[in-house]
C-alpha positions as CSV (number, residue, x, y, z in Angstrom):
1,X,13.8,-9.1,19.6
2,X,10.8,-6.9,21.5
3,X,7.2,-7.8,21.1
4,X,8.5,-11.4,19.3
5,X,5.4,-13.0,17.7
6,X,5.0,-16.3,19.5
7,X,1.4,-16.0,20.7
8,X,-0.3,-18.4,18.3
9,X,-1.3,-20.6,21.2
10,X,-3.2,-17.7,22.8
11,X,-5.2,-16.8,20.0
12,X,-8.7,-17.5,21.4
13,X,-10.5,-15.5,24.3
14,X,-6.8,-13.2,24.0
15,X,-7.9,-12.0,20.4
16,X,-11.5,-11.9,20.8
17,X,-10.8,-9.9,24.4
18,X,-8.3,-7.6,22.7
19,X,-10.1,-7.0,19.4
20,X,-13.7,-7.1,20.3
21,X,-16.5,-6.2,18.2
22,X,-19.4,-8.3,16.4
23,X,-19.7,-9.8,13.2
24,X,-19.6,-6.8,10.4
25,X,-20.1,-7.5,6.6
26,X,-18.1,-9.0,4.1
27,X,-14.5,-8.1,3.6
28,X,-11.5,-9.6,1.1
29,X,-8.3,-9.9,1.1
30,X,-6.7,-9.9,-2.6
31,X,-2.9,-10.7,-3.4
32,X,-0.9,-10.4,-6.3
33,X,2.2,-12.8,-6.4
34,X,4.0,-11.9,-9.3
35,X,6.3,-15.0,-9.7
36,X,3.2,-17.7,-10.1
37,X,1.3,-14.7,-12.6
38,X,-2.2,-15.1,-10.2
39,X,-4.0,-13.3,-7.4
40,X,-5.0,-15.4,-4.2
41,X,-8.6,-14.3,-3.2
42,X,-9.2,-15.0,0.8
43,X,-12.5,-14.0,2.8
44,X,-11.7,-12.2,6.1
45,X,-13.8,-13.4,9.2
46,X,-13.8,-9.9,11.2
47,X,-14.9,-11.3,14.4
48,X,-11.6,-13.7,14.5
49,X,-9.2,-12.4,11.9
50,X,-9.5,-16.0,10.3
51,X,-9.2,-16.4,6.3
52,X,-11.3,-18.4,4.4
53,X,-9.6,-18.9,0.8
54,X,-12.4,-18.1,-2.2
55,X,-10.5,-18.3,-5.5
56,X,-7.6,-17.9,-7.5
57,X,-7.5,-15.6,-9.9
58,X,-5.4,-16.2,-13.1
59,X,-3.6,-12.9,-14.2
60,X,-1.7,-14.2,-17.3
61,X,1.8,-12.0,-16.6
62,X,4.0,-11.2,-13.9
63,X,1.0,-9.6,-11.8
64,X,2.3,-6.7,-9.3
65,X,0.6,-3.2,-8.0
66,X,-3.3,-3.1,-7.4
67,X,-6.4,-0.5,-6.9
68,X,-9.2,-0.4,-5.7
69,X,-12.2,1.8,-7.3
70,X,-13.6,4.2,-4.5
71,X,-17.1,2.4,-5.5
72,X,-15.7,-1.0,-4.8
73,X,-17.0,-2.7,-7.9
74,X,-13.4,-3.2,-9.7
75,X,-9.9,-4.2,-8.7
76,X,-7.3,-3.3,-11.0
77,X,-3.7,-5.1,-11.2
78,X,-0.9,-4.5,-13.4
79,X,1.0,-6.4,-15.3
80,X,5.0,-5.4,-15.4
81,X,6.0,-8.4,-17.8
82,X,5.5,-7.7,-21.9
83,X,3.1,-6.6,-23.2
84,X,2.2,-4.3,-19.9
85,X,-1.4,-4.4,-19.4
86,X,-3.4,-3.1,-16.7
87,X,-6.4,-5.7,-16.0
88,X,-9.7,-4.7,-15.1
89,X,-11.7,-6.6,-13.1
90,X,-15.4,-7.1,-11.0
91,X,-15.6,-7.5,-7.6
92,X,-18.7,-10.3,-6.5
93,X,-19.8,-8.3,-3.5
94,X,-21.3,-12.0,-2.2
95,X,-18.0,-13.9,-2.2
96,X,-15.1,-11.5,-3.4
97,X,-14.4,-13.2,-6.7
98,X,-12.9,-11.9,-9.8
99,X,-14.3,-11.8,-13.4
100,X,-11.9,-10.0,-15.9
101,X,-13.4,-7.7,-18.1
102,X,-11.0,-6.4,-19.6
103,X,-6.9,-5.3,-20.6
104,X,-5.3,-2.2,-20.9
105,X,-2.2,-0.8,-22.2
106,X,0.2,0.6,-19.7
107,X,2.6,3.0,-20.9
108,X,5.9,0.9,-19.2
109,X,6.5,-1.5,-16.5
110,X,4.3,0.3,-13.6
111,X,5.5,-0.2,-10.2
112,X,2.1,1.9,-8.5
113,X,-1.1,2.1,-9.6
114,X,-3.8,4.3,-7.8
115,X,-6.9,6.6,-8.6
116,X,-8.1,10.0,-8.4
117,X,-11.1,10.5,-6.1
118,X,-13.7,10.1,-8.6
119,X,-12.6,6.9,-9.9
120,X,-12.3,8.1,-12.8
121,X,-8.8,8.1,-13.6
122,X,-5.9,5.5,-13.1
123,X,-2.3,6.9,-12.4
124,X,0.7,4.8,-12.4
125,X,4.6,5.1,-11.6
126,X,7.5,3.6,-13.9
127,X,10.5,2.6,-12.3
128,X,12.2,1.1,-14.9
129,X,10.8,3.6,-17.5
130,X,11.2,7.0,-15.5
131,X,7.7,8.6,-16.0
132,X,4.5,8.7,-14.4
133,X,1.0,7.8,-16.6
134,X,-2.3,8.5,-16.9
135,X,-5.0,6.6,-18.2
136,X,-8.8,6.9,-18.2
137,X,-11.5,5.5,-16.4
138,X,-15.2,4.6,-18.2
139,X,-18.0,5.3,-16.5
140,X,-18.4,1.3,-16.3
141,X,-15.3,0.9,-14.3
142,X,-13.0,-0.2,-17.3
143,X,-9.7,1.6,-17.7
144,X,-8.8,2.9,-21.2
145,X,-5.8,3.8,-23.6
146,X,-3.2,6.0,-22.0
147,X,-3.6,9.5,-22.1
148,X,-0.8,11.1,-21.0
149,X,3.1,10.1,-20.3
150,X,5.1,12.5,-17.9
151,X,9.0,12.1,-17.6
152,X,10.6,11.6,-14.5
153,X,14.3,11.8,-13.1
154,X,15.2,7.9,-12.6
155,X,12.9,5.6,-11.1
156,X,9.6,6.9,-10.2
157,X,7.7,4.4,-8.0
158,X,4.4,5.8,-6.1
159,X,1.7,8.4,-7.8
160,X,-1.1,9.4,-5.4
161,X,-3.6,12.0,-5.4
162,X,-4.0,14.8,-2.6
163,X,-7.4,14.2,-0.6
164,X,-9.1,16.8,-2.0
165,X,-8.1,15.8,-5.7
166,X,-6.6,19.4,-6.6
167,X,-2.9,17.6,-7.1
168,X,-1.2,14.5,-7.4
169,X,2.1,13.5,-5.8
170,X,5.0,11.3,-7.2
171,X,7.9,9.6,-5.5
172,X,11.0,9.6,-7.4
173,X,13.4,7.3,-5.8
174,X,16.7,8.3,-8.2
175,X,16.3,11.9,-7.6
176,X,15.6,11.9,-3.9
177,X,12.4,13.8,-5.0
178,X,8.5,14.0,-3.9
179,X,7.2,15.8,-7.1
180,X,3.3,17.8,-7.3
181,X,1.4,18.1,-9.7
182,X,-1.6,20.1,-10.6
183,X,-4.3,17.8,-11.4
184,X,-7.1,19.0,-14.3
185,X,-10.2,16.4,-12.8
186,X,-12.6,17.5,-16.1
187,X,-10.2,16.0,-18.5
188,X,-7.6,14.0,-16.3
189,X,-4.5,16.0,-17.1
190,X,-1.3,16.8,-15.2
191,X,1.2,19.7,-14.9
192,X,4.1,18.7,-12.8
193,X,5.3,21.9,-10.3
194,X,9.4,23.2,-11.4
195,X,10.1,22.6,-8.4
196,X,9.7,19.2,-5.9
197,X,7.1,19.5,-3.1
198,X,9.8,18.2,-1.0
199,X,13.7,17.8,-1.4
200,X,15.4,14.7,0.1
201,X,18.9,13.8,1.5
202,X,21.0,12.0,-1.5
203,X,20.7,8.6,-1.7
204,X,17.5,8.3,0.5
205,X,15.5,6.8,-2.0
206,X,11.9,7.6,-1.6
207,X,9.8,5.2,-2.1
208,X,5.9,5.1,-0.9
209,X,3.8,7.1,1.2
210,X,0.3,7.7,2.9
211,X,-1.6,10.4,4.0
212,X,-2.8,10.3,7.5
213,X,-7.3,10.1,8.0
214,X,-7.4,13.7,8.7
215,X,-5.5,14.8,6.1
216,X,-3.1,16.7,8.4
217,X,-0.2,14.9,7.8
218,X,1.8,12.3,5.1
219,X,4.0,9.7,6.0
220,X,6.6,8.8,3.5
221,X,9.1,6.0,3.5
222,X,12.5,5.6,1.8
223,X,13.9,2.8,0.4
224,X,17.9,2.8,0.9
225,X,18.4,5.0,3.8
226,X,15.7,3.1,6.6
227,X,14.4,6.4,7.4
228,X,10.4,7.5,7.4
229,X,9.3,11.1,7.1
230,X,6.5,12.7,8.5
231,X,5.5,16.0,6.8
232,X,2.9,18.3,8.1
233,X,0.3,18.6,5.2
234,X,-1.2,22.3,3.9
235,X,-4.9,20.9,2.7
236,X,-5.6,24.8,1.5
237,X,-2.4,25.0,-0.4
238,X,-1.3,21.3,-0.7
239,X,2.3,22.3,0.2
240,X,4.3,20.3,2.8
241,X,6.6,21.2,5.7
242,X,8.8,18.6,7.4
243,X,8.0,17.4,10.7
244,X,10.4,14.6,11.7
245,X,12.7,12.1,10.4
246,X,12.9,8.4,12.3
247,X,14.5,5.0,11.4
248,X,12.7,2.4,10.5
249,X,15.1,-0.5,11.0
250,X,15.5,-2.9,14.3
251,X,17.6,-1.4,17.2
252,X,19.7,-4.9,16.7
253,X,20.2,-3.8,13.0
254,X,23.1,-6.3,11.9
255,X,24.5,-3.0,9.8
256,X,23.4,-4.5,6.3
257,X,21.8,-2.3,3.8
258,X,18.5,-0.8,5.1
259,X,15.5,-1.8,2.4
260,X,12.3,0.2,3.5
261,X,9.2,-0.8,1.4
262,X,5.6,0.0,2.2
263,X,3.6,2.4,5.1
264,X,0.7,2.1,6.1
265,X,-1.8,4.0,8.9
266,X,-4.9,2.3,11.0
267,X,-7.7,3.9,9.6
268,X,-8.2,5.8,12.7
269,X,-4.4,7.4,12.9
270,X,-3.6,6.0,15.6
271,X,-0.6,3.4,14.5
272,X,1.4,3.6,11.3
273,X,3.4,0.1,10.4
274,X,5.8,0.2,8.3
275,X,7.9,-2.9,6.5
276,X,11.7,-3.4,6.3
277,X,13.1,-6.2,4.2
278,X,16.3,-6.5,5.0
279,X,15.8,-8.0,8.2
280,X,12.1,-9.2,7.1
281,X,10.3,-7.0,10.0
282,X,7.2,-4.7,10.2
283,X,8.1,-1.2,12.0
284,X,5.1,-0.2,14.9
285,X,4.8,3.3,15.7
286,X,2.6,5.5,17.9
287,X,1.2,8.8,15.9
288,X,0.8,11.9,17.9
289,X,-2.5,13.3,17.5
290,X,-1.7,17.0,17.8
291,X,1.7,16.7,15.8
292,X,1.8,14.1,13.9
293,X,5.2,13.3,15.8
294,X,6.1,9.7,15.4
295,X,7.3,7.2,19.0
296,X,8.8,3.3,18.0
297,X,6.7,1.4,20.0
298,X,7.0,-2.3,18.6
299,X,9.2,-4.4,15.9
300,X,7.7,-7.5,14.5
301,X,9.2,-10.4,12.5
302,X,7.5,-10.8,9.6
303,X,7.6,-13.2,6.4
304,X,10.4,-13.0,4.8
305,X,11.3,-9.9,2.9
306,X,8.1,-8.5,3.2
307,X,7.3,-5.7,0.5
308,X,3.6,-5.7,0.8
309,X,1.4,-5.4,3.5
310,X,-2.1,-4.1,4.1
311,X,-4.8,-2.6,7.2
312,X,-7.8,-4.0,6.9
313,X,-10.9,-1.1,7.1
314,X,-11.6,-1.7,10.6
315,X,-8.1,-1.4,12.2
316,X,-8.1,-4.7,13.4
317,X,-6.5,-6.9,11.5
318,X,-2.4,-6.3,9.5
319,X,-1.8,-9.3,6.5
320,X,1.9,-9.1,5.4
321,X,3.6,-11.2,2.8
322,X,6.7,-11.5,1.9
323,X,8.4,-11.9,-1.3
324,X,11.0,-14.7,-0.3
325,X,7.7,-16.4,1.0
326,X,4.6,-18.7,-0.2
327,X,2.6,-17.9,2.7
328,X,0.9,-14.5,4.2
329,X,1.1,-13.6,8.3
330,X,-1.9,-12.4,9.2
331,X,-2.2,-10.2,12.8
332,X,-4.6,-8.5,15.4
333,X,-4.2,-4.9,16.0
334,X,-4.6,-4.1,19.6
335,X,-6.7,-1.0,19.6
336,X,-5.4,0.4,22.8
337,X,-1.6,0.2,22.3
338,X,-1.3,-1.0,18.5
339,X,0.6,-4.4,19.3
340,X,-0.1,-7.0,16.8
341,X,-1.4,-10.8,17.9
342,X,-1.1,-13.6,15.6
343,X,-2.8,-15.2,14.4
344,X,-2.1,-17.2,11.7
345,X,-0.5,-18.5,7.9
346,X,-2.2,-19.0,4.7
347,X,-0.9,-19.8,1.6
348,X,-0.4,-17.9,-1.2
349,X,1.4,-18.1,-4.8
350,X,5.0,-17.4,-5.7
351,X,6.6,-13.8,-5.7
352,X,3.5,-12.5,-3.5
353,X,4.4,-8.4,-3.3
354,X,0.6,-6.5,-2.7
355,X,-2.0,-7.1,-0.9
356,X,-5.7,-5.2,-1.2
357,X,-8.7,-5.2,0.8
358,X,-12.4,-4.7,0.3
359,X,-15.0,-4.5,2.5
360,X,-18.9,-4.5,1.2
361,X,-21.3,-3.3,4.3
């Protein structure tokens, strides 16, 4: 397979050369594995992509989707085994650990979780229950009762909120829908549009989606058809138009069941990644300024069926886990072409699905 990852012997001058940069402050990785009910805490080294592990967190349930507040002072995980919580939680600036402070009700078994702009309110997505959620956030960082409930068409799975905050968008994989929704901030309500933002094929399955540093542009990945979307964004009238359609899946494709699962951008634009977990890879594409256009560039094995993966603030480092694995990859973005370099395996609990980072400057 192209760009195979067996470069751990050249780590050294080759990742420092490639990556460059000095020391910058503090940033941590945070995992949920859902299977051992805990989130592994690691310390990032950004001059050599090394991990240092800090703590593991307890979560008391079968721990999946995260957020971080914009401020950075609380991660927030939910819980999709009885009785669904959402768990609030401080961030030590000084060494990333975790203090619970408190847990919330959920309205179902949530699989996304995200915030508005302001922090102030928490959104989730039930696949299992068909309905999107709101639920509001104190002005100490805790989240409260639910608010609101929203049916869906079957199995919702992302909720995120347009950069300037005006609406939210859904995924609904069963309907082959992106839904909008006009977004009250002063009191945290939605008001879902008759129609979807975007129509897809049948059977595509959306599943979740990004939208690119410039706000120009969203990127959204489906789940059964190993296809990935790019949609040229309206930012005065938040209304979509697609761009371009490309597969996600390795040109040596066996012919199984495509199983696309998470997208994610460098925070520059530059490179978008995106996992398929059918044959446990990470998707690397080139992102035309001007259009948005998408070009394959890479396909890198990965841990095995790897539904969770995360950019770390810089654009220098990619950590993937897989859910048929203990143990999280963790890569060097190559800021000229977007390759990845790795550089090495940590361990992690059981069932690990999400990963989070933080960085405190």
């Amino acid at each position: 397979m192209r760009n195979a990852l067996s470069l751990y012997g050249r780590i050294g001058l080759i990742v420092l050369a490639a990556l460059g940069g000095t020391a910058r402050a503090a940033t941590f990785a945070y995992i949920s594995n859902a299977d051992s009910g805990d989130i592994s805490v690691y310390r990032l080294d950004e001059n050599s992509g090394l991990l240092t592990k800090a703590a593991t967190q307890p979560a008391g349930g079968t721990v999946m989707p995260m957020a971080v507040s914009p401020d950075k002072h609380h991660l927030y995980a939910a819980l999709r085994s009885k009785p669904y919580q959402v768990l609030s939680f401080s961030i030590d600036p000084a060494d990333g650990r975790l203090t619970q402070v408190k847990a919330s009700p959920l309205a179902e078994s949530m699989a996304y979780i995200s915030t508005d702009a302001t922090g102030r309110y928490l959104f989730s997505a039930s696949y299992g229950g068909n309905l999107l959620a709101v639920n509001p956030i104190g002005a100490d960082g805790l989240v409260g009762n639910v608010q609101q409930v929203i049916p869906t068409g079957p199995m919702a799975h992302a909720i995120r909120n347009a950069p300037d905050n005006r609406y939210v968008f859904a995924s609904v994989l069963g309907s082959d829908a992106w839904l909008r929704l006009k977004f009250d901030a002063k009191n945290g309500r939605l008001t879902q549009d008759k129609a979807p933002a975007f129509k897809l094929p049948e059977k595509s399955g959306p599943r979740h989606f990004v939208f690119s540093p410039d706000h120009r542009f969203v990127y959204l990945i489906d789940e059964l058809d190993g296809k990935l979307h790019v949609l040229a964004f309206n930012r005065h009238h938040d209304t979509v138009k697609p761009v371009q359609t490309v597969s996600i899946v390795p040109a040596d494709f066996n012919g199984a069941k495509p199983w696309g699962a998470d997208v994610h951008l460098t925070p520059d634009g530059r490179y978008l990644f995106a996992s398929e977990r059918t044959s446990s890879t990470l998707a690397q594409f080139q992102v035309d300024h001007d259009s948005g256009k998408l070009t394959r560039t890479g396909t890198w094995p990965t841990e095995k069926q790897p539904r969770g993966f995360a950019i770390d603030s810089s654009g220098r480092y990619l950590l993937a886990v897989g859910q048929l694995s203990t143990q999280m990859s963790v890569y060097g973005i190559d800021k000229s072409t977007g390759n990845l370099t790795a550089i090495g395996h940590y361990p992690v609990g059981k069932g690990p699905n999400w990963i989070e980072t933080v960085t405190f400057n």
